[in-house]
C-alpha positions as CSV (number, residue, x, y, z in Angstrom):
1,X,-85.8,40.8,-89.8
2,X,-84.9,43.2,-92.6
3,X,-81.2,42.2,-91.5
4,X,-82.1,38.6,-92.4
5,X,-83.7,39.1,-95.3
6,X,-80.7,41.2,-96.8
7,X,-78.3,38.4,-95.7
8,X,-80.5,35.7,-97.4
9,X,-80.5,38.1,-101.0
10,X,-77.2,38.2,-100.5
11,X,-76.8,34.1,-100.4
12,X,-78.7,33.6,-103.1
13,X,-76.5,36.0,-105.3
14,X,-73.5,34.1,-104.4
15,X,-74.9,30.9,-103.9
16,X,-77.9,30.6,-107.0
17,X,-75.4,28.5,-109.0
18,X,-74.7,25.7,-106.7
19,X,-78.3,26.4,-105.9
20,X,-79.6,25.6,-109.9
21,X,-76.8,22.9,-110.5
22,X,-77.9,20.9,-107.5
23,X,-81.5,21.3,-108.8
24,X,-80.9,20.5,-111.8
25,X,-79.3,17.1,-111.3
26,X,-82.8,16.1,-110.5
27,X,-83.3,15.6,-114.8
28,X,-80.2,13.3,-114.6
29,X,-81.5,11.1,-111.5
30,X,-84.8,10.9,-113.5
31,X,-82.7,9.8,-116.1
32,X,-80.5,6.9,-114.4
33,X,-84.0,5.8,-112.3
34,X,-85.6,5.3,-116.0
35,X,-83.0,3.1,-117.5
36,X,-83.2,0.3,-114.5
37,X,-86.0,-2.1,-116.1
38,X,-84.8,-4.9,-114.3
39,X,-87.4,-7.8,-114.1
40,X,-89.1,-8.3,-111.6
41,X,-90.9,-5.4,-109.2
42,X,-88.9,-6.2,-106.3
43,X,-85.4,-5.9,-108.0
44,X,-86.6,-3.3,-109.5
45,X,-87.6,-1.3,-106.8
46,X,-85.1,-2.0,-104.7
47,X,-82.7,-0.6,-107.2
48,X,-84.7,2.7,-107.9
49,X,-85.0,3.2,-104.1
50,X,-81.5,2.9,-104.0
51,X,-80.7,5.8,-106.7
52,X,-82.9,7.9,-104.4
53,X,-80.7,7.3,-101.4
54,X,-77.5,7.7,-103.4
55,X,-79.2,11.0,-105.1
56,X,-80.2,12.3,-101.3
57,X,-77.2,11.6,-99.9
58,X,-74.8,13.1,-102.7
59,X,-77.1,16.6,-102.1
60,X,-76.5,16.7,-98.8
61,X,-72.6,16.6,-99.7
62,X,-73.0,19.4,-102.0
63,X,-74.9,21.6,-99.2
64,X,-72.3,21.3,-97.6
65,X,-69.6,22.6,-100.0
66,X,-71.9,25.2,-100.2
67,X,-72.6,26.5,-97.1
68,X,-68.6,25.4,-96.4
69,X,-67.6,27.9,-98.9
70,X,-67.9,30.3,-95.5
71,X,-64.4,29.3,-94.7
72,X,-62.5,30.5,-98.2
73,X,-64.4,33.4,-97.7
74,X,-63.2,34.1,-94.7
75,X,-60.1,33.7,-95.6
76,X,-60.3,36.0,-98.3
77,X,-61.7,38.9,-96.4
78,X,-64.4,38.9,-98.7
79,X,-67.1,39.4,-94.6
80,X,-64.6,42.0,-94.0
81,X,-68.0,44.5,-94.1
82,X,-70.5,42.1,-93.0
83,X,-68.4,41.2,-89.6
84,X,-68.5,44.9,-88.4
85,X,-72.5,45.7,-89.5
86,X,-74.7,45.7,-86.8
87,X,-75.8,42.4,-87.4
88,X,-76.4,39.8,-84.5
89,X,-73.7,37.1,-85.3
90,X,-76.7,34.3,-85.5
91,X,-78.7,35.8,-88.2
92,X,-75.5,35.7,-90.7
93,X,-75.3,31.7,-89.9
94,X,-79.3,31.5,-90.0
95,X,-79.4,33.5,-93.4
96,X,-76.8,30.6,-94.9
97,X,-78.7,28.2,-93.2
98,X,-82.1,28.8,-93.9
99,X,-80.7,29.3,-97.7
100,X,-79.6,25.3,-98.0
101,X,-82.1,24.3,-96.0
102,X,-85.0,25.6,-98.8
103,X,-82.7,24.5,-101.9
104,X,-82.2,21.1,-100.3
105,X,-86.1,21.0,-99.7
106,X,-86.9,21.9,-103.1
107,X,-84.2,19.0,-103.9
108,X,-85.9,16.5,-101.8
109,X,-89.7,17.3,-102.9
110,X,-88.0,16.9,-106.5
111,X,-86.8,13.1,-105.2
112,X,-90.1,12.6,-103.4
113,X,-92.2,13.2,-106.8
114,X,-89.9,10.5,-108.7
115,X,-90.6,7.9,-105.8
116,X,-94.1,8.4,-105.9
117,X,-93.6,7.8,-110.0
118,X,-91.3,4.7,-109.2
119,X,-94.0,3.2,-106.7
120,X,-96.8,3.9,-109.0
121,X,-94.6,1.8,-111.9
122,X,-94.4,-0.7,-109.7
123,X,-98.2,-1.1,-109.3
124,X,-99.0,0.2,-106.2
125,X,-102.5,1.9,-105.5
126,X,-101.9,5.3,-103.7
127,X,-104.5,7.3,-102.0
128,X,-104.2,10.9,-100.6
129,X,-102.5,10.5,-97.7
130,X,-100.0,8.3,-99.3
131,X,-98.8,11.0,-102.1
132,X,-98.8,13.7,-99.5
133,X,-96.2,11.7,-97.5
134,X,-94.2,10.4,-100.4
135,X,-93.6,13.9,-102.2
136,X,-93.3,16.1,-99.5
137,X,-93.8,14.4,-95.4
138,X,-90.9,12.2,-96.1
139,X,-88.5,15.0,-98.3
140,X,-89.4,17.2,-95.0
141,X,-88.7,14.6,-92.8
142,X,-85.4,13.7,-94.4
143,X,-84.2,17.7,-94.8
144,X,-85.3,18.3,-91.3
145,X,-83.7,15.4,-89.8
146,X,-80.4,14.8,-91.5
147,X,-79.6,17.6,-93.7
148,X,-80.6,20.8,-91.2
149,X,-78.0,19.6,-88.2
150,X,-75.9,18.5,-90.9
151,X,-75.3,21.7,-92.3
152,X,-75.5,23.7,-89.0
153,X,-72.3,21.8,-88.1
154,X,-70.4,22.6,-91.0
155,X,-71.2,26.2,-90.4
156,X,-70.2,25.7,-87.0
157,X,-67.1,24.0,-87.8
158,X,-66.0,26.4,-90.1
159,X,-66.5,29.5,-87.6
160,X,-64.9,27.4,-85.0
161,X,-61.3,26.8,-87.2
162,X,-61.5,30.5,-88.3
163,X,-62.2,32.1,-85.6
164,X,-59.4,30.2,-83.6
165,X,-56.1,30.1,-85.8
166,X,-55.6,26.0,-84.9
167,X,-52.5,24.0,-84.7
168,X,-52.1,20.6,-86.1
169,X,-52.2,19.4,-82.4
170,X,-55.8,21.1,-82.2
171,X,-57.6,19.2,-84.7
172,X,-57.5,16.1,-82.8
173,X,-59.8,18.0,-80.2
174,X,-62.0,19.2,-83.2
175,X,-62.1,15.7,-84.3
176,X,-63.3,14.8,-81.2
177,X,-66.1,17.0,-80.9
178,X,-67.0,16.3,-84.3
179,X,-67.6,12.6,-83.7
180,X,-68.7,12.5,-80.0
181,X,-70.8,15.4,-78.9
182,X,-73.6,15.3,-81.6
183,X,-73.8,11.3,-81.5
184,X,-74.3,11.4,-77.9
185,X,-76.4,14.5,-78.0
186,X,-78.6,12.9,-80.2
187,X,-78.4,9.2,-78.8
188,X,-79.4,10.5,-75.4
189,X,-82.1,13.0,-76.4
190,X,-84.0,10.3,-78.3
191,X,-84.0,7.7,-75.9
192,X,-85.5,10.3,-73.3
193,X,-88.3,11.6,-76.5
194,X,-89.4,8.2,-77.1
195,X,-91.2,7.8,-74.4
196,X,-93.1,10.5,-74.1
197,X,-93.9,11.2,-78.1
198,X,-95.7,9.1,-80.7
199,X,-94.9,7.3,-83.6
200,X,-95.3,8.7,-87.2
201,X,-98.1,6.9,-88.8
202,X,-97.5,5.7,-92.3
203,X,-100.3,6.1,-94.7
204,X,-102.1,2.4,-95.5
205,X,-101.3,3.0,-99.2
206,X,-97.7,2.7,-98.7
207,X,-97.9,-0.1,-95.8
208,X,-100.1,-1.9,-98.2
209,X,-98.1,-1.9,-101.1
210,X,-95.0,-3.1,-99.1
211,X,-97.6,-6.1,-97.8
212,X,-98.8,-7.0,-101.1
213,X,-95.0,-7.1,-102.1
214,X,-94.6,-9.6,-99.4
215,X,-97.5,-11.8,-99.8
216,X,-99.4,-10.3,-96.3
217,X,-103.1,-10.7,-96.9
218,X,-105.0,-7.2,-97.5
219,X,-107.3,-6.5,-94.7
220,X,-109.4,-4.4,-97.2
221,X,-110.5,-1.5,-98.7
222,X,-112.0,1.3,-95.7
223,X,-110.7,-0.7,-92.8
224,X,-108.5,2.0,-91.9
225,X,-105.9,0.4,-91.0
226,X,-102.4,1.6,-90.3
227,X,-99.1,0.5,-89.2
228,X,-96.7,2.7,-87.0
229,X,-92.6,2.2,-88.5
230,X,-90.7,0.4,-85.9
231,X,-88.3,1.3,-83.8
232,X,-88.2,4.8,-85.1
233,X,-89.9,7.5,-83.0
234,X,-90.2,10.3,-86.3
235,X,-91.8,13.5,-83.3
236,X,-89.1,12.6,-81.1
237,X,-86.3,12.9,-84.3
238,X,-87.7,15.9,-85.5
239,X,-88.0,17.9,-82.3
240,X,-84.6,16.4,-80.9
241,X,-83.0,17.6,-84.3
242,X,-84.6,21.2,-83.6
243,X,-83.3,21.5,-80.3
244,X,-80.0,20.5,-81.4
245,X,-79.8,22.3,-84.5
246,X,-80.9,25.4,-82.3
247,X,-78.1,25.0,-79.8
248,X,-75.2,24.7,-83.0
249,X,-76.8,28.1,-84.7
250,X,-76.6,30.2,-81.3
251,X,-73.1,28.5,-80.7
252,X,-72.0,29.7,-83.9
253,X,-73.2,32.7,-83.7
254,X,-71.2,33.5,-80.8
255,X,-68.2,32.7,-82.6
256,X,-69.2,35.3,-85.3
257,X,-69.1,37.5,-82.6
258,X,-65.9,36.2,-81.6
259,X,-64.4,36.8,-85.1
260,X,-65.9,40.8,-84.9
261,X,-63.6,41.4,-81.5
């Protein structure tokens, strides 16, 4: 573990300014989301919410020119020293990995906390459970099941085209893997989880809200009840994501390997 934990100084030496920009943003987000005073609640929340995706999905892009920047590196000898220290080829993708993965977390809480402040504008009467899940079970969620495989195949892309020398001809194949194997990988692992994991239960705060927008009568304050999100099985996502993020971080490592022979 000390190896690890030298590798993960090290990313944050080169890596704190992408790091701090990307956090950063947040003030400018916060920004944009405050000038959208649209009438209405419903426009109004519907354009907020959608800042928050744009603003999510734009800092998963920058993760991965970040952990991407492996490549140039590469390229420039600059691991010349780290490919031959006695290092297990996995724990130099892990220590990158790990790195994104707890910016892009700090990100997401950081989007998390200004939903919970655009539902409270809109009215809504949050308990516990509710805040808990906006500002950091949902973030977690989102980091764990889009942005953690996301960046793991970058990484292993990047290992994979500099550890092979490829031909034009070659990136068709790479293509190829790119699209099929993970969509498939996933697609097939979920429909197997489903059946045999529960459903992430949303907190009644936030189901209630979303009813009252709609003009569903309120069953009451105490009654306890909850509502499971359709058709989307959040155990079976997370663990399927875990696997398959575990299978691309030993794969790259062996081609860290491969780039040490």
């Amino acid at each position: 573990m000390k190896g690890l934990r030298t590798l993960l100084w090290k990313e944050y030496r080169s890596s704190r300014g992408w790091a701090l920009g990307l956090i950063g943003s947040l003030g400018l987000w916060t920004w944009i989301v405050m000038m959208i005073n649209n009438e209405g609640i419903e426009d109004r929340l519907a354009l907020r919410s959608l800042v928050i995706s744009v603003a999510f999905a734009i800092g998963v892009i920058v993760l991965s020119f970040m952990v991407g920047r492996l490549h140039a590196e590469i390229r420039r000898d600059e691991h010349r020293v780290l490919l031959l220290a006695p290092i297990p080829g996995y724990l130099h993708v892990l220590a990158r990995l790990v790195f994104a993965l707890v910016v892009g977390l700090v990100y997401a809480i950081g989007l998390g906390i200004l939903v919970w402040w655009i539902f409270l504008q809109a009215g809504a009467h949050l308990d516990a459970a509710s805040i808990v899940q906006l500002v950091a079970a949902f973030p977690a969620f989102g980091v764990v099941t889009l942005l953690m495989p996301t960046l793991a195949w970058v990484l292993l892309l990047v290992l994979f085209t500099s550890a092979y020398r490829l031909s034009r001809l070659s990136w068709i194949a790479v293509i190829m893997i790119c699209v099929g194997t993970p969509v498939s990988l996933i697609y097939r692992g979920l429909m197997g989880l489903e059946h045999h994991l529960p459903g992430w239960v949303v907190a009644p705060g936030i189901t209630g809200f979303f009813d009252r927008l709609a003009g569903v009568p309120s069953q009451g304050e105490g009654s306890g009840w909850m509502m499971v999100v359709p058709g989307i099985v959040h155990y079976g996502d997370i663990l399927g994501m875990l696997i398959l993020t575990g299978l691309i971080v030993f794969l790259a490592g062996r081609l860290w390997e491969e780039m040490e022979g």
